[in-house]
C-alpha positions in Angstrom: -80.1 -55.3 180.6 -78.1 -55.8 183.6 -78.2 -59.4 185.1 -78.4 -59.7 188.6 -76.3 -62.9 190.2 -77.7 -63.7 193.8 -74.9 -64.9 195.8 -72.7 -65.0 199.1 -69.7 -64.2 200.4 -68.6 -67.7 202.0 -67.8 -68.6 205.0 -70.9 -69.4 205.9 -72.4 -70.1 209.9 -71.8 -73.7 211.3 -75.2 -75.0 211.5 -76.3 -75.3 215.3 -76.2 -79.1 215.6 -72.3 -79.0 214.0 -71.0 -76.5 216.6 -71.4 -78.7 219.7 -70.5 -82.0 217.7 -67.5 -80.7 216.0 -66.7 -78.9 219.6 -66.9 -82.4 220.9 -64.9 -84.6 218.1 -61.9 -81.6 217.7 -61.5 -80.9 221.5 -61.5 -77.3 223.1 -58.0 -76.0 222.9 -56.2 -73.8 220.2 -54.2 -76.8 219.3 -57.5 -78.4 218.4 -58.2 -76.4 215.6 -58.5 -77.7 212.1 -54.5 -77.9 210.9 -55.4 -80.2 207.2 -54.7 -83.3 209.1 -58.1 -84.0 210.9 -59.5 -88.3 211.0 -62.1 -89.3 209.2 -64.8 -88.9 211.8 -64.0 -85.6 211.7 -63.9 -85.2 208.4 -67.3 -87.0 208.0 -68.7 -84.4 209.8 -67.6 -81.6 208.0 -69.2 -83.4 204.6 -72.3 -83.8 206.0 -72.8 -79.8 207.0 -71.2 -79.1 203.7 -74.0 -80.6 202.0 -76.5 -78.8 204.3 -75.0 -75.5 203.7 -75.2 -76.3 200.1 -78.5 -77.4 200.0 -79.4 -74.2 202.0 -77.7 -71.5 199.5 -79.7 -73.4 196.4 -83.0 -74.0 198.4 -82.5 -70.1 198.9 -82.5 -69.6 195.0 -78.7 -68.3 194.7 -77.2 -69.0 191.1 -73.9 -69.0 192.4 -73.1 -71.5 195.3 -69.8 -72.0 197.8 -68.7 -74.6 199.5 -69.2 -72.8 203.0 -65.7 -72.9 204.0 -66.9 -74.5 207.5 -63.3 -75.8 208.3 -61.8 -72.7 208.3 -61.4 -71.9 212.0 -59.3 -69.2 210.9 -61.8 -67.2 208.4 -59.4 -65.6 205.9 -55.7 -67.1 207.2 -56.9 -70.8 206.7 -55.1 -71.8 203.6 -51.6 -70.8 205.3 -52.9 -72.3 208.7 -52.9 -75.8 206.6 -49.5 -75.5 204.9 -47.1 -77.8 206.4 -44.6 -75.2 206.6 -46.6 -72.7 208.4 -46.8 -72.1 212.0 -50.3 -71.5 212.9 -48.6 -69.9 216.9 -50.8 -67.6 218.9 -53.4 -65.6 219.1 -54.2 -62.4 217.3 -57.3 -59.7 216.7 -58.2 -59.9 212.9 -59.3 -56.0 212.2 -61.1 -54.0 214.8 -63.7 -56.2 216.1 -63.6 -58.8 219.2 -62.9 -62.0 216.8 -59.6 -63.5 217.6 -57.1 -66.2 215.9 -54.7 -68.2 215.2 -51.3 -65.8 213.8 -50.0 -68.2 210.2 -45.8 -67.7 210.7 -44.8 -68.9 207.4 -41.5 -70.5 208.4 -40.8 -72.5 204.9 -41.2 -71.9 200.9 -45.0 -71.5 200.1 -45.2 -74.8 198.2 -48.3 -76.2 196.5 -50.8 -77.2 199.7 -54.1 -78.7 198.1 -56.4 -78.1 200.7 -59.3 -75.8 199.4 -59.2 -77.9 196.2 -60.3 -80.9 198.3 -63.1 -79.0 199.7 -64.4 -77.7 196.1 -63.8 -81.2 194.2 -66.1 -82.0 197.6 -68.5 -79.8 196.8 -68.2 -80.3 192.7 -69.9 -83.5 193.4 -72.9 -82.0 195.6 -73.8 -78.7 193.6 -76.2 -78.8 190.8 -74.4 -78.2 187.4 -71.1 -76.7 189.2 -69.2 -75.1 186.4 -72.2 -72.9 185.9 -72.9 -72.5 189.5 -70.3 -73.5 191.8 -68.2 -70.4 193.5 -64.8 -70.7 194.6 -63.7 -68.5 197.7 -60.5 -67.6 198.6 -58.9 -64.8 199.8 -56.6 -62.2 198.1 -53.4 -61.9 198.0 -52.9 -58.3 200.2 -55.2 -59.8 203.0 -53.7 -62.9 203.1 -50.4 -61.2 203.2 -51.2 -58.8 205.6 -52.9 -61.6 208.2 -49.9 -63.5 208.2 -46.1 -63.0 210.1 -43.4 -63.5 207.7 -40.5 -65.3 209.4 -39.1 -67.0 206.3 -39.2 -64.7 203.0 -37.6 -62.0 204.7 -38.5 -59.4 202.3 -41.8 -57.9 202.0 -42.1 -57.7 198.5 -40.4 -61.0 198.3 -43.4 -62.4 200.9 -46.3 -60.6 199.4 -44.8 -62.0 195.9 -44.7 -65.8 197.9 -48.4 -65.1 199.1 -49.9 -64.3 195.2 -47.7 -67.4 193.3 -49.2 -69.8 196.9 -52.9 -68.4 196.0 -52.2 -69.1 192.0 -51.1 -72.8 192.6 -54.0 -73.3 194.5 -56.6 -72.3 192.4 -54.6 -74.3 189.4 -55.8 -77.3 191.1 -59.9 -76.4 191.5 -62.0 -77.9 189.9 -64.5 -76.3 186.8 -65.8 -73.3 188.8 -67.8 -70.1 187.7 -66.9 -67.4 189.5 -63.4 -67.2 191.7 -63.9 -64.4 194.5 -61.4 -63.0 196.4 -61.5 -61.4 200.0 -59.7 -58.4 200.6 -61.2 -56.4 203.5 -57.5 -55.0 204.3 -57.1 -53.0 201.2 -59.7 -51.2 203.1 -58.9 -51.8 207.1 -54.5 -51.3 206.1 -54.2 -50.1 203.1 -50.9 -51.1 201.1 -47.8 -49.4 201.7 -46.5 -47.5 198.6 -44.2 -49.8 197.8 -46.8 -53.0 198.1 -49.7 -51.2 196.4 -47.6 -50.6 192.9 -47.5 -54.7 193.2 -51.3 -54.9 194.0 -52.8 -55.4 190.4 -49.9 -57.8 189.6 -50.8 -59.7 192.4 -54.1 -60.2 191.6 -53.7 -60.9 188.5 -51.4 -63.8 189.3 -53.7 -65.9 191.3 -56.6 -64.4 188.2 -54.8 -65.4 185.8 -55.1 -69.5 186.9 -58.7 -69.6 185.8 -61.4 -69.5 183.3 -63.7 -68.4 185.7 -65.4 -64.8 186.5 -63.1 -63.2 189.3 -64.4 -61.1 191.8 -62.5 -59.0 194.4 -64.7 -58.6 197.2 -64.0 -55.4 199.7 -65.6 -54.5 202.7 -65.7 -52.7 206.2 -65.7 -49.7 204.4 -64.6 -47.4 201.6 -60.7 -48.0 199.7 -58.9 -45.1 199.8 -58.2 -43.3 196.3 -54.5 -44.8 195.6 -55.7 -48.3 196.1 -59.0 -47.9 194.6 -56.9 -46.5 191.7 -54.1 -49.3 191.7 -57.1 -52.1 192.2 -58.8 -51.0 188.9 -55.5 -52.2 187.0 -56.3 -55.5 188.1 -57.6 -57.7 185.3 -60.8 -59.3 186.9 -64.2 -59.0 186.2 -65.9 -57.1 189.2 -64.8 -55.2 192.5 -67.0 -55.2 195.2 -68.2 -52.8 197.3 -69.7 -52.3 200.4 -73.0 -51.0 200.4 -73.5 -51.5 204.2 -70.7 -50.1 206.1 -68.7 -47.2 205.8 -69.3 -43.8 203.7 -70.9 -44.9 200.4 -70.3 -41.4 198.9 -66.6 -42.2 199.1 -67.3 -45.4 196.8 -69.1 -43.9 194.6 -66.2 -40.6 194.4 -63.7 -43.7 193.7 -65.9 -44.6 190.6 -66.9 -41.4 189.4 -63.1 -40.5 189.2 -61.2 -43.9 188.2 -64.3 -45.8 186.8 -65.4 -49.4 187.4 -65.3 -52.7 185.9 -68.0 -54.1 183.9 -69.4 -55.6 186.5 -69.5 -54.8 190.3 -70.1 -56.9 193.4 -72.5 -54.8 195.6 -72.7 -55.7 199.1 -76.3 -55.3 200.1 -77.1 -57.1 203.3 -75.7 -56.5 206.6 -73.1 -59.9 207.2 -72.7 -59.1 211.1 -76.0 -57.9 212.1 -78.9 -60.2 212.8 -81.4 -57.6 211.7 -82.9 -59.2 208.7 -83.5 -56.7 206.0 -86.5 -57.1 203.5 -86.3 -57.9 200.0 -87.3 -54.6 199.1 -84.6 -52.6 201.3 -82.0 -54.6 199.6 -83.7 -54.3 196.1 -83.6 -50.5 196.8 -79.9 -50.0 197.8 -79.2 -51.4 194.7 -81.6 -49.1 192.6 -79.5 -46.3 194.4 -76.5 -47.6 193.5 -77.4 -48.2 189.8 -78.7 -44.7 190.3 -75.9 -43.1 191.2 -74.2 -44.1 188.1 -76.5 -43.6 185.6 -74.0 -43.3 182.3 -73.0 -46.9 182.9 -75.2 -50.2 182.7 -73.2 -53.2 184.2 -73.6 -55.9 182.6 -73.6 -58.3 185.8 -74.4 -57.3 189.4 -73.4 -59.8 191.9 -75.6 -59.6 194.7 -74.4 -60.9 198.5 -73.4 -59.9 202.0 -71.1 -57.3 202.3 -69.0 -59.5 204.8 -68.7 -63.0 205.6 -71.7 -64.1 207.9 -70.2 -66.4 209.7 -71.5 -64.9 213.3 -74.7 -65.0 211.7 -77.7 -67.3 213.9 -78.2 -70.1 210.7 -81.9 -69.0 211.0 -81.0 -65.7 210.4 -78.5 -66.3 207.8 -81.1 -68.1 205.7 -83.6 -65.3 206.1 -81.0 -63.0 204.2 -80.1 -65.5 201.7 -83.7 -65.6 200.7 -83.6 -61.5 200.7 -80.7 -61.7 198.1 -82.5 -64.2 195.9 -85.2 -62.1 196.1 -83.6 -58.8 194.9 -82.1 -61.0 192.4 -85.7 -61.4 191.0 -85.2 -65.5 191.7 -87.9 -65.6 194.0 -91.2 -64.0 195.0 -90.0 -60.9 197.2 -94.0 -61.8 199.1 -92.8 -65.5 199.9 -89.7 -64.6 201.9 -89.9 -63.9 205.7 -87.5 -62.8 208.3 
């Protein structure tokens, strides 16, 4: 029987009272934005909304349980926008949307930064059992590579190489975690060259390969196109994910029916950027169809989430889909939760 893991994506909405405090404490400006180096009132503050955000995602009844990644003003790019020997300089559009910031300029070797292990030791000491629970979130290798300006390596193989040995040293250094998942909405928005995407599954598997724990690679905004969908499935991880929300399903599912699937699968089933709050039932039926769709294989995990990061998300809303998830998840009583 197929076991269903109610989850989330990370990077996770501010909760209302944070934005205007942490507004106030970090000032207004681009060079205001979290750089790794922040006091301790502002660090204080980000510890106390990390433990609301935690106490949210297990109040919801999720089994697997981030850390929120609140400090990361940058979304994906924040563990370069930290390093030391990055230049977090100007502004850029991430994807096709009206979300803009900062453009990481690695100037220096990718050496071993520490910062998202700080925030999971953090949360290690707040989440309930956290080697059974507690989800790290980072993400991959191509995305990071492709959100970022290379004015060091000089050599994109060389750089996209730097990016995948930076993400492995990192998650070295986290703490006893269950599942590792890994963001890579630009396999999808711009797709590997062919030279980068015959390094994809090695790439994964580099930052993989520093952990016990269930990995994940999490795409969304769409369907992958058949050479990376193919190339992705050499990766040695547990689950891809798929985006159930946006896009043209019927070319996800063309990807499995010709190249397969893991043994698990990541399904994203809840709309991350719409405030629309779907029921427990919609969501329990998109994954029916997508179990459907694939009737001569029986997953042995589905991981149940967002299909994007809902950091845009009103908190209230955000909370109401959490509670959706758990639901189709069979954690809670579908009747008790409410939009």
């Amino acid at each position: 029987m197929t076991e269903r893991v109610a989850t989330t994506t990370g990077l996770l909405p501010l909760p209302d009272p944070a934005k205007s405090e942490l507004s106030d404490l970090k000032g207004h400006q681009k060079h205001d934005l979290i750089s790794g180096t922040e006091g301790e009132e502002i660090a204080g503050a980000y510890a106390e909304y990390r433990r609301e955000v935690i106490d949210d995602q297990q109040s919801a009844g999720l089994d697997r349980i981030t850390e929120g990644q609140l400090r990361w003003d940058d979304m994906l790019a924040h563990p370069l926008t930290t390093h030391d020997n990055v230049d977090p300089n100007g502004i850029v559009r991430y994807y096709d949307n009206n979300n803009f910031y900062r453009d990481p300029q690695v100037r220096g070797d990718l050496d071993f930064s520490g910062d998202v292990a700080d925030e999971l030791d953090a949360a290690a000491e707040i989440v309930d059992d956290p080697a059974d629970s507690l989800q790290a979130v980072l993400p991959g290798p191509y995305s990071l590579f492709d959100l970022a300006s290379d004015e060091h390596y000089g050599d994109d193989a060389d750089f996209f190489g730097a990016i995948a040995d930076f993400l492995a040293g990192e998650v070295e250094a986290f703490p006893a975690h269950k599942t590792l998942t890994l963001h890579e909405p630009s396999l999808v928005e711009n797709p590997p060259n062919e030279d980068l995407v015959e390094r994809l599954a090695d790439a994964v598997d580099t930052v993989a390969s520093e952990t016990d724990a269930d990995v994940v690679v999490h795409t969304y905004f769409g369907a992958l196109d058949e050479t990376t969908y193919a190339h992705l499935m050499d990766a040695d991880v547990e689950a891809l994910g798929f985006d159930l929300v946006a896009g043209d399903r019927d070319e996800t599912l063309s990807n499995i029916t010709e190249f397969g699937t893991k043994d698990a699968a990541a399904l994203g089933i809840a709309d991350g950027q719409n405030t629309l709050v779907e029921s427990a039932d919609t969501l329990e039926e998109r994954v029916e169809w997508f179990e459907d769709q694939i009737p001569v294989q029986e997953f042995d995990r589905l991981y149940l989430s967002t299909n994007t990061e809902p950091f845009y998300l009103p908190v209230n809303k955000h909370r109401a889909k959490l509670a959706a998830i758990a639901a189709a998840a069979g954690n809670v009583d579908a009747e008790e939760v409410t939009a």
